[in-house]
C-alpha angles and dihedrals in degrees: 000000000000126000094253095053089044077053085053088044095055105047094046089052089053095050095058089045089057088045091054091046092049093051096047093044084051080051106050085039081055096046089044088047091047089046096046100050089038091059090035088055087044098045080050089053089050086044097050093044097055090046088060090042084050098048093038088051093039080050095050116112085217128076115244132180144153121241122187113240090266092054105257108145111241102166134022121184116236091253098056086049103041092054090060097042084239130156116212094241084060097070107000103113094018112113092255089237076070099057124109092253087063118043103068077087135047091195085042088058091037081056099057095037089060095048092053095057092042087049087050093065099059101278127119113217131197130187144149110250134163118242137197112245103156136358100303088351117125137159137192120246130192091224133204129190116189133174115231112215126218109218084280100060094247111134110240106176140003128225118206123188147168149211125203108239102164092105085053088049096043087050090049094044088042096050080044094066102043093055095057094047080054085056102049092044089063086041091047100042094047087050084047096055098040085048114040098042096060078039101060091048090053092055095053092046079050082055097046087045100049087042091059084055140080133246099245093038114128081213086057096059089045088054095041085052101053094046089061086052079058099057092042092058090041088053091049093057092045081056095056092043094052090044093052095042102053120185122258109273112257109202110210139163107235142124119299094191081058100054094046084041092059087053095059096053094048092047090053087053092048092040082050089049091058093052087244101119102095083050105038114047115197102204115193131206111187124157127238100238117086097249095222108207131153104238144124104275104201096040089049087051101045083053097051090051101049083057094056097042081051085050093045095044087050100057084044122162094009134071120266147135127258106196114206112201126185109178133137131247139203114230103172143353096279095026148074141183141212112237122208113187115194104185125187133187087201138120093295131216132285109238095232091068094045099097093037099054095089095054110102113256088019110120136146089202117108084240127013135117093235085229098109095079096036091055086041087055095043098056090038087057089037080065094040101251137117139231130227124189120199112185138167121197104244096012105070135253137274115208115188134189125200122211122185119230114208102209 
């Protein structure tokens, strides 16, 4: 072979080689495209996926999070963030014991610390607890706390969530209470009957006897005396009848600055009756605007003014202020609430008795049913509300009632 066909050779053999590089390089270019769309298409579907799983856990009633096994919080679902107006930046690598839901209360956090570390080693807990989600704003959860295994049975994470379980709470508590109003109105109405009908009889026989007697006669003042006695017992029992028989709730929308008004200015005339106005001064603080809110006027009023006869009962003989304040409060990002503030500058409230002076026939007055509080309580949860009571022996007392505002 020549050197001019060798020439030929050559070339034509480079030429295939350049052909079979070209082909194997359209090849490789092909398998990469395949495999790269392939795991495109697979990394889409497990992004798809967690974006469900996202959206179906930020859905959720409930609040869910993930918590490493030494309690730092790594994940918190958009409920259990949103309720408390919170940002994740806000609570996401704190330990969750840390968390704004959580540090109103040291036992609250000793709680939860010690769940953390129980959970970690393999056990679910599950508790009712109260939890933070606004200023002065709380709610009761039924909580869990479980431990999530990896395929060798470590724990490798924990998920805590949460149901809100308040409204539960508030229609037990409701059906509680009026169960036990039930109960004092049999027990009310039988004391009544076996009371005001020999009572009635004894106070006749009172009449015959003072009109027997004369004007001047000592005989006559005893038995004057004693029928007043009478009609003093007679008007107790009326009272406990009319506190455990309260009257059907009427909804309407009216002005709420207007009822509490209306209390005040019952509670001036009877302060006036009683010869205490120059020493107790009541002291309104109403706002100008109407106060629109949906709510049975007679039975809020009746409420606001038992407060301030209980105010005004409780500064007694001395001088002294009872401060009456309507104002509204924001209580989350969407609600709001109406605020009614009865003060007192009187003799204040053990704290022992604190958590029992909303039970009926529970009073720390020398007389008194202990029917006032339980009645206050009663209309404020028939509106779906709650009371709080602050109180220092000696200072005075703040009753509030909460009202909700649906916007």
């Amino acid at each position: 072979m020549n050197s001019a066909e060798l020439s030929t050779v050559n070339h034509e053999l480079k030429k295939k080689i350049d052909e079979v590089i070209r082909a194997n390089s359209e090849l490789q270019n092909f398998i990469d495209s395949t495999g790269t769309t392939e795991h495109k298409q697979s990394e889409e579907k497990l992004h798809l996926g967690e974006q469900r799983l996202r959206n179906l856990i930020d859905n959720l009633v409930c609040f869910v999070g993930l918590l490493t096994p030494d309690g730092t919080l790594i994940e918190a679902n958009r409920t259990a963030l949103d309720l408390a107006n919170l940002k994740p930046e806000d609570v996401l690598g704190k330990k969750f014991e840390d968390t704004y839901w959580w540090t109103w209360s040291k036992d609250v956090q000793e709680q939860l610390r010690s769940a953390i570390k129980r959970a970690a080693k393999g056990e679910t807990l599950r508790y009712d607890v109260v939890t933070r989600i606004g200023e002065n704003r709380f709610i009761t959860i039924d909580f869990q706390l479980a431990p999530s295994f990896d395929e060798n049975g470590k724990v490798v994470q924990l998920v805590p969530s949460g149901i809100d379980i308040s409204e539960r709470l508030r229609l037990e508590s409701k059906l509680n209470q009026t169960a036990k109003l039930a109960l004092a109105g049999e027990l009310a109405a039988g004391l009544a009957h076996e009371i005001k009908n020999p009572l009635a009889g004894i106070q006749g026989a009172i009449d015959i006897l003072i009109q027997r007697q004369n004007h001047n006669s000592p005989e006559r003042h005893i038995l004057e005396n004693v029928r007043r006695e009478i009609v003093r017992i007679d008007d107790t029992v009326n009272s406990l009848l009319e506190r455990t028989r309260p009257r059907p709730m009427r909804f309407v929308q009216a002005s709420l600055r207007e009822t509490v008004r209306r209390a005040v200015q019952l509670a001036v005339y009877r302060a006036a009756a009683q010869q205490l106005r120059n020493k107790i001064k009541i002291e309104p603080d109403l706002p100008d605007e109407t106060f629109l809110l949906k709510h049975d006027t007679a039975h809020v009023e009746d409420a606001v003014l038992n407060l301030i006869i209980n105010a005004i009962d409780a500064i007694g003989e001395k001088s002294g202020k009872v401060g009456v304040l309507l104002y509204k409060a924001q209580t989350g990002a969407y609600n709001q609430e109406a605020v009614i503030e009865i003060t007192d500058t009187g003799c204040g409230i053990a704290e022992t008795h604190l958590p029992n002076i909303f039970k009926p026939f529970y009073t720390t007055k020398a007389t008194g049913t202990g029917l006032g509080l339980a009645a206050v309580k009663n209309t404020v949860i028939a509106h779906e509300g709650f009371c709080t009571v602050k109180s220092v022996v000696g200072q005075g007392s703040v009753f509030t009632i909460h009202l909700p505002i649906n916007l």
